[in-house]
C-alpha positions in Angstrom: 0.0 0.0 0.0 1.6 3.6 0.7 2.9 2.9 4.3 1.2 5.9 6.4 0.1 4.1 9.8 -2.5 5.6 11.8 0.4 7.1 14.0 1.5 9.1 10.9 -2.2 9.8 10.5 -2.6 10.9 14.1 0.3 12.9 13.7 -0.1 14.8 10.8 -3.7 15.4 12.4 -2.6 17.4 15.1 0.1 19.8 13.5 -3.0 20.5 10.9 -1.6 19.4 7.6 -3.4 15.9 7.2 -4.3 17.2 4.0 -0.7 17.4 2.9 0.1 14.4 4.2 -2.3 12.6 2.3 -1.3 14.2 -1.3 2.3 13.0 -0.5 1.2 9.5 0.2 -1.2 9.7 -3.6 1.9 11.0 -5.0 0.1 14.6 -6.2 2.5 17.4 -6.1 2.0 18.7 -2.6 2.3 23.1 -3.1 1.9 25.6 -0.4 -1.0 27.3 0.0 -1.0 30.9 -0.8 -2.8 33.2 1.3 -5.6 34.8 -0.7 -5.4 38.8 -0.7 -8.7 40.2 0.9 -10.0 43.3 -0.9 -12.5 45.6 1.0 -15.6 46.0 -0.5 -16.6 49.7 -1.2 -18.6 51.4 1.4 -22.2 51.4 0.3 -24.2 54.4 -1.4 -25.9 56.5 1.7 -28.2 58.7 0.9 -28.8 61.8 2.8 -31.2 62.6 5.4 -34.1 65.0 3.7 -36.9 66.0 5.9 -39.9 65.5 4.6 -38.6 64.0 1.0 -39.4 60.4 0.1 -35.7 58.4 -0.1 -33.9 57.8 -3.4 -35.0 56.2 -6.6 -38.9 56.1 -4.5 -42.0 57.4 -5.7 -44.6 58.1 -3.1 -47.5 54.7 -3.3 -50.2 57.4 -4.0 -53.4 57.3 -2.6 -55.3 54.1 -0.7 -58.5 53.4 -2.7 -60.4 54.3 0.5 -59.0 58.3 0.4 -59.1 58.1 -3.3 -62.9 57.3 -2.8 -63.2 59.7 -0.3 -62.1 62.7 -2.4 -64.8 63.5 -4.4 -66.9 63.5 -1.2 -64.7 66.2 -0.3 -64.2 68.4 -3.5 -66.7 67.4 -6.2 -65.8 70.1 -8.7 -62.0 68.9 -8.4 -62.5 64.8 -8.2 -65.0 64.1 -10.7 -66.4 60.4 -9.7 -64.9 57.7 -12.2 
């Protein structure tokens, strides 16, 4: 077989490179791991505080159908009924 004994296994366990080991024993070219570089991500879009303003890229829902049924109640000569 490839000779590793569980006392190699054991081993190779507890210093953490059991996975190295194990590539040696296939015969697979065992290459050291290269850190990969972390790259911050950009700090999101925030949108300023307006008083009163509806946020960014929102349109306002418009009216419920219960005030939109409601307004011609109010102002007939402006809010003809549909």
């Amino acid at each position: 077989m490839n000779g590793l004994t569980e006392q190699d296994i054991a081993a190779a366990r507890a210093e953490g490179d059991l996975v190295s080991l194990l590539l040696m024993a296939a015969g697979a070219p065992v290459t050291a791991a290269t850190p990969k570089q972390r790259t911050r991500a950009p700090a999101p879009m925030v949108s300023r505080s307006r008083p009163g303003a509806w946020p960014d890229g929102t349109r306002s829902p418009g009216l419920s159908p219960e005030a939109a049924a409601y307004l011609p109640q109010l102002w007939p000569d402006r809010f003809p009924e549909a």
